[in-house]
VOMAR-994360 format. One line per field, with one value per residue (C-alpha): residue in one letter; x, y, z. Coordinates in steps of 0.02 Angstrom, whole numbers. Layout:
aa: a / ...
X: X / ...
Y: Y / ...
Z: Z / ...
***
This chain:
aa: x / x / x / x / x / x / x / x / x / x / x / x / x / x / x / x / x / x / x / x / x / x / x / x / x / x / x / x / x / x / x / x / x / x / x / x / x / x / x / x / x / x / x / x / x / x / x / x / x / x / x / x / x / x / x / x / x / x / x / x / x / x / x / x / x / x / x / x / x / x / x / x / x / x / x / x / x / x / x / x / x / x / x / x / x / x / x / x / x / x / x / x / x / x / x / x / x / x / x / x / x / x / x / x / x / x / x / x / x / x / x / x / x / x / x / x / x / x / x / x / x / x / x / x / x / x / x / x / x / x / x
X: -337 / -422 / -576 / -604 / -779 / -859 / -969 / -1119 / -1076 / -1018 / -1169 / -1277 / -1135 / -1137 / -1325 / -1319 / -1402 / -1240 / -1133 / -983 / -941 / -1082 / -1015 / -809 / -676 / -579 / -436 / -433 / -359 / -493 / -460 / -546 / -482 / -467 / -618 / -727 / -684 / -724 / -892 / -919 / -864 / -983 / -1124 / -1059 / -1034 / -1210 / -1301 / -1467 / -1441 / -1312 / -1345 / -1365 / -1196 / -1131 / -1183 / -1140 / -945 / -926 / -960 / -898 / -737 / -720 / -732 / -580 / -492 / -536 / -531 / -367 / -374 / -279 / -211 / -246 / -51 / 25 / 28 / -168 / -190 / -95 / -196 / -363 / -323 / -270 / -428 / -532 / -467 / -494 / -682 / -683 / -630 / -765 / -907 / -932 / -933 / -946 / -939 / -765 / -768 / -812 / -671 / -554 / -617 / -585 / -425 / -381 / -436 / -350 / -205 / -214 / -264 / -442 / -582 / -745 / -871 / -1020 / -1208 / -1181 / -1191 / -1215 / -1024 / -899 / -933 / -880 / -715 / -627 / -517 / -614 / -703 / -841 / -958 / -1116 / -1147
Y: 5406 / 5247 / 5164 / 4999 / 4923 / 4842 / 4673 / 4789 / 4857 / 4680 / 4573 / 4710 / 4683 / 4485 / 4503 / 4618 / 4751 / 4856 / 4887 / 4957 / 5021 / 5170 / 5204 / 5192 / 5307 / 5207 / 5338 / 5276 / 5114 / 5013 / 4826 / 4745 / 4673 / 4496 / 4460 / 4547 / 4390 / 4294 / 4374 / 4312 / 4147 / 4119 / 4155 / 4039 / 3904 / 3952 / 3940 / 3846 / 3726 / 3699 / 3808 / 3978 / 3894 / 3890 / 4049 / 4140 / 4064 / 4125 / 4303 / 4319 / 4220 / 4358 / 4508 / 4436 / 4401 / 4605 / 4681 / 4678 / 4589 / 4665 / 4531 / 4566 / 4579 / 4615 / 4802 / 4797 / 4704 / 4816 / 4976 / 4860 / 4835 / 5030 / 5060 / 4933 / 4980 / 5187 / 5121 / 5006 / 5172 / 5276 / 5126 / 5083 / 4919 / 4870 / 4668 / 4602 / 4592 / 4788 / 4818 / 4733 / 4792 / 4979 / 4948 / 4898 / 5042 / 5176 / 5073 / 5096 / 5272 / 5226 / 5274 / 5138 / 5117 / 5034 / 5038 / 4997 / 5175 / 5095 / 5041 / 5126 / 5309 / 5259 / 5244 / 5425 / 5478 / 5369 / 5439 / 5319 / 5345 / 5254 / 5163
Z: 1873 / 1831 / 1882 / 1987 / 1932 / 2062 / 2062 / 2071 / 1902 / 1826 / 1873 / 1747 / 1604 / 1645 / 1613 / 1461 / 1555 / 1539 / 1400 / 1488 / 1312 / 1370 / 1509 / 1531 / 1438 / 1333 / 1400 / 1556 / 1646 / 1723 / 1843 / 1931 / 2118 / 2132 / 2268 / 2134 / 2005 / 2145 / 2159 / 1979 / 1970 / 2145 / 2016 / 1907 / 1996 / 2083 / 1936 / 1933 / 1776 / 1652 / 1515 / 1639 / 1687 / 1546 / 1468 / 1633 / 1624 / 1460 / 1508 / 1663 / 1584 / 1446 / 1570 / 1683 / 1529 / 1470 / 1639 / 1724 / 1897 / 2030 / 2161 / 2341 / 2394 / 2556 / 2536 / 2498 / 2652 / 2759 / 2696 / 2723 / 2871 / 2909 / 2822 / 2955 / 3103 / 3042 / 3015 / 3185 / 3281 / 3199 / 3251 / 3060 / 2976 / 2797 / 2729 / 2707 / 2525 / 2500 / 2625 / 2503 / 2345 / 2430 / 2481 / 2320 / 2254 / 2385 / 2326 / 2163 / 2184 / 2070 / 2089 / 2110 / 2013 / 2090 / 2092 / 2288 / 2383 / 2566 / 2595 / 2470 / 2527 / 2709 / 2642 / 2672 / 2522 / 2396 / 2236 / 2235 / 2067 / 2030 / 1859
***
């Protein structure tokens, strides 16, 4: 099994408050989806003055260029929206981007890795672990 790391977990590494080196077996395949790159270059392009900019690119750069980025494809989209409508009939919500980022993951057959417990363990059948 492998791990999906979640923007919750990247925004700490982007920051050097996390060394993923601590915390991820070097065994084991680890992505990132596509909306979570998105996530990051937001912040980047968010960024207060140049230089934050600038530093902030550079990292966030490097971990899509490490990390490998799963694309949200048509057979993530039709388990997010299996996924949605399972939630939806249960009266449960969580924000569009988590949605994706756990579809991707039930795809991939990952588990999650987040520092985000309010969404990710609404999801039945994922293995949601917090860094």
């Amino acid at each position: 099994m492998g791990t999906l790391i979640d923007t919750s977990v990247l925004i700490p590494v982007e920051r050097r408050e996390l060394d993923l080196r601590q915390v991820v077996d070097v065994d084991e395949p680890l992505a990132m989806a596509a909306v979570t790159a998105s996530e990051l270059l937001q912040g980047v392009h968010a960024a207060s003055d140049a230089v934050r900019r600038s530093r902030m690119e550079r990292s966030v750069e490097l971990m899509i260029a490490t990390v490998r980025v799963v694309a949200f494809t048509l057979p993530i989209a039709r388990l997010h929206a299996q996924l949605a409508a399972e939630l939806e009939a249960r009266g449960t919500r969580i924000g569009a981007h988590d949605l994706m980022i756990a579809a991707t993951a039930v795809w991939l057959d990952y588990r999650i890795a987040t520092r985000d417990l309010r969404s990710f363990p609404k999801i039945r059948g994922l293995d949601v672990v917090r860094w």
